[in-house]
PANUBA-676005 format. One line per 8 residues: number of its first residue (from 1); for each residue x, y, z of C-alpha. Coordinates in Angstrom, 2 decimals. Layout:
<atoms>
NUM	X/Y/Z | ...
</atoms>
This chain:
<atoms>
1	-9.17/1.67/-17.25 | -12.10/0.49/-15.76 | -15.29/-0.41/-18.25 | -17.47/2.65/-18.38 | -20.45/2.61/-16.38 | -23.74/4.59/-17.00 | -24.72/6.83/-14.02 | -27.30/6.04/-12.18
9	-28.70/7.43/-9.22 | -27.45/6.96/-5.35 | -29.42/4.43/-3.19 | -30.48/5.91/-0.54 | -33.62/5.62/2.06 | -36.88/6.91/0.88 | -37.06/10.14/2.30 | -33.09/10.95/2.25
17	-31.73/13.35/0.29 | -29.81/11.61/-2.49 | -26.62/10.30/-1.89 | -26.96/10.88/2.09 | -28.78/7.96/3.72 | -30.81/8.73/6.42 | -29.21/7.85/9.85 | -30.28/4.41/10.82
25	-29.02/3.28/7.38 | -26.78/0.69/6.36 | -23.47/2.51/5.40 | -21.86/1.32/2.09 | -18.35/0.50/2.11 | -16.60/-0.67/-1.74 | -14.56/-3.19/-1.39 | -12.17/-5.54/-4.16
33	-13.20/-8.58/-4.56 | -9.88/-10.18/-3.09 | -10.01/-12.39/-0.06 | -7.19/-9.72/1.66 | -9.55/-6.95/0.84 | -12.32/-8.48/1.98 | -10.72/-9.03/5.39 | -9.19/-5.63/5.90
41	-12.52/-4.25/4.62 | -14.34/-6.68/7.33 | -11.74/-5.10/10.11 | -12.98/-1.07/8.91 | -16.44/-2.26/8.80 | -16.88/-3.73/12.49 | -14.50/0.02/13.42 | -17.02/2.03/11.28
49	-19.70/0.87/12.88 | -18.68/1.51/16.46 | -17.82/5.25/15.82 | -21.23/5.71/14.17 | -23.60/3.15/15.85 | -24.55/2.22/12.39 | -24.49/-0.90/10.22 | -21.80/-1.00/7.26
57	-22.63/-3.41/4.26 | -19.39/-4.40/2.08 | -20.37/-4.11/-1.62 | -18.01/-6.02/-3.55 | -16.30/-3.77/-7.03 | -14.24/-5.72/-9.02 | -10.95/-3.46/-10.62 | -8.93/-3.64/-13.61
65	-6.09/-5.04/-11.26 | -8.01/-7.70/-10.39 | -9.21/-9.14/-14.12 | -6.24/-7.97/-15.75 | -3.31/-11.02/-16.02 | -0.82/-8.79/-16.86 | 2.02/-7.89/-14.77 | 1.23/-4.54/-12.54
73	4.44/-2.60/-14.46 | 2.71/-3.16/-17.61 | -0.97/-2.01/-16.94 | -0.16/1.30/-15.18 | 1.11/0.55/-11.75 | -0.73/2.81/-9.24 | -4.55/3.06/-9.67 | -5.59/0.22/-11.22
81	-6.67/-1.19/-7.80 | -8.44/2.19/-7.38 | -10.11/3.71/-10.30 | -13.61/1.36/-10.13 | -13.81/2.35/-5.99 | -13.44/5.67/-6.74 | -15.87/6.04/-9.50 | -18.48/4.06/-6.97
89	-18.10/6.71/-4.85 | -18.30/9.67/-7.22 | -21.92/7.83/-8.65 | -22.91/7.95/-5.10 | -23.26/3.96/-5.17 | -20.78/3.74/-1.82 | -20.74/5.63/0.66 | -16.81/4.92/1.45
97	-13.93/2.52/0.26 | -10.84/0.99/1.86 | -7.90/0.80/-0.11 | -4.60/-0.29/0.27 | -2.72/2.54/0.84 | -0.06/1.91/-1.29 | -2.05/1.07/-3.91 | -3.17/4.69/-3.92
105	-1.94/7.29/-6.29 | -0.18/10.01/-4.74 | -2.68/12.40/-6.29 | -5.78/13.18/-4.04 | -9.06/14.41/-6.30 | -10.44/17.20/-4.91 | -13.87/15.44/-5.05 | -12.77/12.75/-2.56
113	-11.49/13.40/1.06 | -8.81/11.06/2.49 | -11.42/10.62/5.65 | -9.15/8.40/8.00 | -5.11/6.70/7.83 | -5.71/4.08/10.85 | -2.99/2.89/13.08 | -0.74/0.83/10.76
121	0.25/-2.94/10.56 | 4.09/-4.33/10.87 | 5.68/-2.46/7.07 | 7.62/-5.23/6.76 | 7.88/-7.48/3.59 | 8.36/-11.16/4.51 | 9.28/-14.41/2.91 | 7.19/-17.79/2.47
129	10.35/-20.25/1.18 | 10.00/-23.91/1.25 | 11.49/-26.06/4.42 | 11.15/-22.84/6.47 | 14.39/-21.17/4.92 | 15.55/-17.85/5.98 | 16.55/-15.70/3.10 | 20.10/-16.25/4.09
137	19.72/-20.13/3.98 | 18.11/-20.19/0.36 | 20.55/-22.35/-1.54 | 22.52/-21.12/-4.40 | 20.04/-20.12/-7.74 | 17.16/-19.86/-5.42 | 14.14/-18.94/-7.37 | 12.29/-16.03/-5.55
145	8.99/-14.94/-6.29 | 7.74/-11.51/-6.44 | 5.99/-8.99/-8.59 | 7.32/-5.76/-7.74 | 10.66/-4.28/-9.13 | 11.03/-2.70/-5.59 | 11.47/-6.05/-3.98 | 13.79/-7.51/-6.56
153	15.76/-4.54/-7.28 | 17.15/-5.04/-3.06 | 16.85/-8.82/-2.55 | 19.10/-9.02/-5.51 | 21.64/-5.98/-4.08 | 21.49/-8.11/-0.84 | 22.18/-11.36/-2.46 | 24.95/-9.83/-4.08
161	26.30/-8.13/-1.13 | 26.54/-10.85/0.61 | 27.58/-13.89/-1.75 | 24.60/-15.31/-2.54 | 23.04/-15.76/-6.05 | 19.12/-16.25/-6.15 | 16.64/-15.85/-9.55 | 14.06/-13.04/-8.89
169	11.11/-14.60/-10.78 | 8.18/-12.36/-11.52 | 4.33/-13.34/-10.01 | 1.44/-12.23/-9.69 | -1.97/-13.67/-8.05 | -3.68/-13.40/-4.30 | -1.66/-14.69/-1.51 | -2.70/-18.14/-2.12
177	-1.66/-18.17/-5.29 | 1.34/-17.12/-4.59 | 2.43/-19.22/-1.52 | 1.02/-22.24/-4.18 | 4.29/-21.72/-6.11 | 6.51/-22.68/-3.02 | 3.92/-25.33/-2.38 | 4.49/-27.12/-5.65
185	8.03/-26.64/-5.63 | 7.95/-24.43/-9.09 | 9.52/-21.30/-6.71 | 11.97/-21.81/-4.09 | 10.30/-18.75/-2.04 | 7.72/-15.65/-2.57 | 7.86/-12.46/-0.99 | 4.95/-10.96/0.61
193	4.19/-8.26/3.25 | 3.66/-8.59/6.40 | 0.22/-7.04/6.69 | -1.44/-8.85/4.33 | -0.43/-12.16/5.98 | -1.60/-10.30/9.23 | -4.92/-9.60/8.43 | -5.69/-12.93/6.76
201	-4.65/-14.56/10.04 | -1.50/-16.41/7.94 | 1.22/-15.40/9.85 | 2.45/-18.91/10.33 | 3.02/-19.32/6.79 | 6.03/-16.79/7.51 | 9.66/-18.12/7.35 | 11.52/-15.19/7.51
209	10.41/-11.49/8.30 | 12.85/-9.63/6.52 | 14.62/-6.55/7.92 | 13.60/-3.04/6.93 | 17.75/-2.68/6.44 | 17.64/-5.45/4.11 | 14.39/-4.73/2.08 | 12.69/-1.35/2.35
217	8.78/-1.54/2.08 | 6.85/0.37/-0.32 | 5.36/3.72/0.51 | 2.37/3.71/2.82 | 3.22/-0.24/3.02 | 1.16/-1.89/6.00 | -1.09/1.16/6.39 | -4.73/1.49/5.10
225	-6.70/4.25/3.52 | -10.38/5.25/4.10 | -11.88/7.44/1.27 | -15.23/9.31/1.13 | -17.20/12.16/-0.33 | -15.36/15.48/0.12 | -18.45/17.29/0.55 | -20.16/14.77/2.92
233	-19.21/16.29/5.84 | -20.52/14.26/8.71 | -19.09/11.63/7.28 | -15.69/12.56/6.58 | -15.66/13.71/10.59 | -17.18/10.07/11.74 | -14.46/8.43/9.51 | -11.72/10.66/11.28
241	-11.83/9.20/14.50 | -10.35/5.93/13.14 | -7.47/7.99/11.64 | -4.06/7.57/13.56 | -2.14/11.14/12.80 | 1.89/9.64/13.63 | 0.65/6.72/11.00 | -0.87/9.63/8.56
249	2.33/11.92/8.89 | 4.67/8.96/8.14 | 2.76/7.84/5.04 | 2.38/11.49/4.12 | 6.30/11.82/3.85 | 6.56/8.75/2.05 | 4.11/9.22/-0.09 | 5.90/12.85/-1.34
257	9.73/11.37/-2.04 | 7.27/9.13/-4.17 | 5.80/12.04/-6.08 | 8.78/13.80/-6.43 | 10.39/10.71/-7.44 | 7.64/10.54/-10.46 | 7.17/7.25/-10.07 | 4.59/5.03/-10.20
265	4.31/1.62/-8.29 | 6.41/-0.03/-11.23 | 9.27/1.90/-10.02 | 11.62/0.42/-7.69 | 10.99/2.68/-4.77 | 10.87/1.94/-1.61 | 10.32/4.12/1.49 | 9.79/4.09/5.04
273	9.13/7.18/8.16 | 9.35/6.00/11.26 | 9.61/7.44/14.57 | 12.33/7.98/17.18 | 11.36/7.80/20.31 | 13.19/8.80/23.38 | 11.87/6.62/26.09 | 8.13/6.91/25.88
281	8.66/10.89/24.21 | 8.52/10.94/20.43 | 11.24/13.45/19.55 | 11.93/12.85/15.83 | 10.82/10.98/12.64 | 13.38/9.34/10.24 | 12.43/8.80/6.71 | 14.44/6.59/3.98
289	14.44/5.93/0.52 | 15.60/3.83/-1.80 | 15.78/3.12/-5.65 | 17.61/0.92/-8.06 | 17.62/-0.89/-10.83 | 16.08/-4.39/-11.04 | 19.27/-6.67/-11.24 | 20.09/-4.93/-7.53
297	23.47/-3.67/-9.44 | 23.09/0.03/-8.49 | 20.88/1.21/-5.48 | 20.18/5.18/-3.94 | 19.81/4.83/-0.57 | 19.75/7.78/1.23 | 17.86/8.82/4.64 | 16.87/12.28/6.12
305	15.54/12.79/10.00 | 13.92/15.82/11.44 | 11.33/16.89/13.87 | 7.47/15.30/13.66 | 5.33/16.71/11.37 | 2.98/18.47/12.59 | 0.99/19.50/9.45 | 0.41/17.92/6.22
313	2.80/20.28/4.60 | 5.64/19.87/6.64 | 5.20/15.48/5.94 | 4.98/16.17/2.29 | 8.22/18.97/2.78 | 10.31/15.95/4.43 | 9.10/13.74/1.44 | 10.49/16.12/-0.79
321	13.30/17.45/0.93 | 14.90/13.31/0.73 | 14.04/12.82/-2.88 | 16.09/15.61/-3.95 | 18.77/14.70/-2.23 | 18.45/11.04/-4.14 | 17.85/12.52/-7.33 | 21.32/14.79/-7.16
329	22.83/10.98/-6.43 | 21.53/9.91/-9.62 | 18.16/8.20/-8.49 | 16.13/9.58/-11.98 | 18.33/7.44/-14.11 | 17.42/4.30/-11.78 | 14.02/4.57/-12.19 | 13.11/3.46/-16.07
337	9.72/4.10/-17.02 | 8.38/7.36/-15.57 | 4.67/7.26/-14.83 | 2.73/9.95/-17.33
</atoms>
């Protein structure tokens, strides 16, 4: 998706074998251009930088998400957020990238090690509405902002659940943009998560955080992802220190009812692990699901709890264990357009 780039060789130090800067060198984290990705990317640099006593420079990529005015459903969904990092790290031109981990395809290339899942953010979606309105208090034909098929598909089930009748209008743009709409009184409300806000330091812009039993996040919502070289092994083990494993196994599971959901990120899915603790003793992890259609008419929600996992393959098991459950409830016919 991404313009095609000629290859051209790594900057490294004179002296340094290609690719692998020497060890007083400036490491090379790919950001997008976006002011949230900026700011998480800021918040992995000054972390980076402790572990390995070395300086991190942010080199700004710009995706196909981020020039493309179409809505996400229409341009592919998952990846296009991701492809021009990526390919900045295969040509050696970064040394690592932050992404939003739901903006991640659940496929992992084999050239590129997941280095580090760091301690995640609230998972929460919340809502910006005008006069600082709850989402119960929105007045009748409320005009709601969002982009993603996940959100409307269970403010619209909740609206209709509980006697309410809003307009889930679709959006896209940064946060500012968005939060604009309410602003100028063209939108009623937009829904946003709760990170995001977080990390730009625009929490008070919040009027309502909305309940994980109203709205279920997306997978891997709130959490980021550090990528690097798979074969760059010092790095991959610096990077690792950052990585929080309760926040990796949850995203893991998550991430797997997603794959075996085939869907992409213009499905309505929605998914969240957390984990049950028993005073301060961790005994169990609970992972739920959801998908519906758009209009909120018919939702699978389904949920599935079981020990921690300890290993990557019993996350991904759990993952998979809960989507087939959803897909013998009908979830496949729920989920339109499959992602190829």
């Amino acid at each position: 998706m991404s313009e095609p780039r000629e290859p051209r060789a790594p900057q490294g130090q004179a002296g340094a074998p290609q690719g692998r800067p020497d060890e007083k060198a400036a490491l090379r984290l790919g950001t997008r251009r976006s002011k949230l990705a900026m700011a998480q990317s800021g918040l992995v640099a000054q972390a980076v930088s402790q572990v390995t006593g070395r300086p991190v420079e942010l080199v700004e990529i710009t995706t196909y998400g981020d020039t493309s005015r179409e809505h996400l459903a229409q341009i592919g969904g998952t990846g296009v957020f991701v492809t021009a990092l990526r390919e900045a790290l295969l040509l050696g031109e970064i040394d690592f990238a932050v992404h939003s981990l739901k903006d991640l395809p659940t496929g992992q290339p084999d050239e590129l090690a997941l280095a580090a899942v760091p301690l995640r953010e609230d998972p929460r979606d919340v809502l910006v509405a005008r006069d600082g309105l709850r989402f119960e208090e929105l007045p009748d034909g409320a005009r709601v902002g969002t982009g993603s098929p996940r959100r409307m598909a269970q403010l619209n089930a909740y609206a209709r659940n509980h006697g309410m009748t809003i307009e889930t209008v679709p959006v896209r743009g940064n946060v500012d943009t968005r939060i604009g709409y309410v602003r100028s009184g063209e939108l009623d409300a937009v829904v946003l998560a709760a990170a995001g806000l977080g990390r730009l330091g625009r929490t008070e812009d919040v009027t309502d955080f909305l309940s994980v039993d109203t709205v279920l996040p997306a997978p891997g919502q709130g959490a980021l992802a550090i990528e690097c070289a798979a074969d760059n092994a010092d790095l991959v083990a610096a990077l690792g220190e950052l990585d929080d494993p309760f926040t990796r196994a949850a995203v893991t599971a998550e991430r797997s009812l997603l794959a075996a959901l085939e869907a992409g990120c213009s499905a309505p899915v929605g998914a969240l692990a957390d984990l049950l603790a028993d005073g301060q003793i961790v005994k169990e992890m609970r992972l739920r699901g959801v998908v519906g259609t758009t209009d909120g008419t018919t939702l699978v929600q389904l949920s599935t709890t079981g020990p921690v996992p300890e290993t990557h393959d019993q996350a991904m098991a759990l993952g998979r264990e809960l989507a087939a459950e959803m897909l013998a409830k009908g979830a496949a016919g729920l989920m339109g357009e499959r992602a190829h």
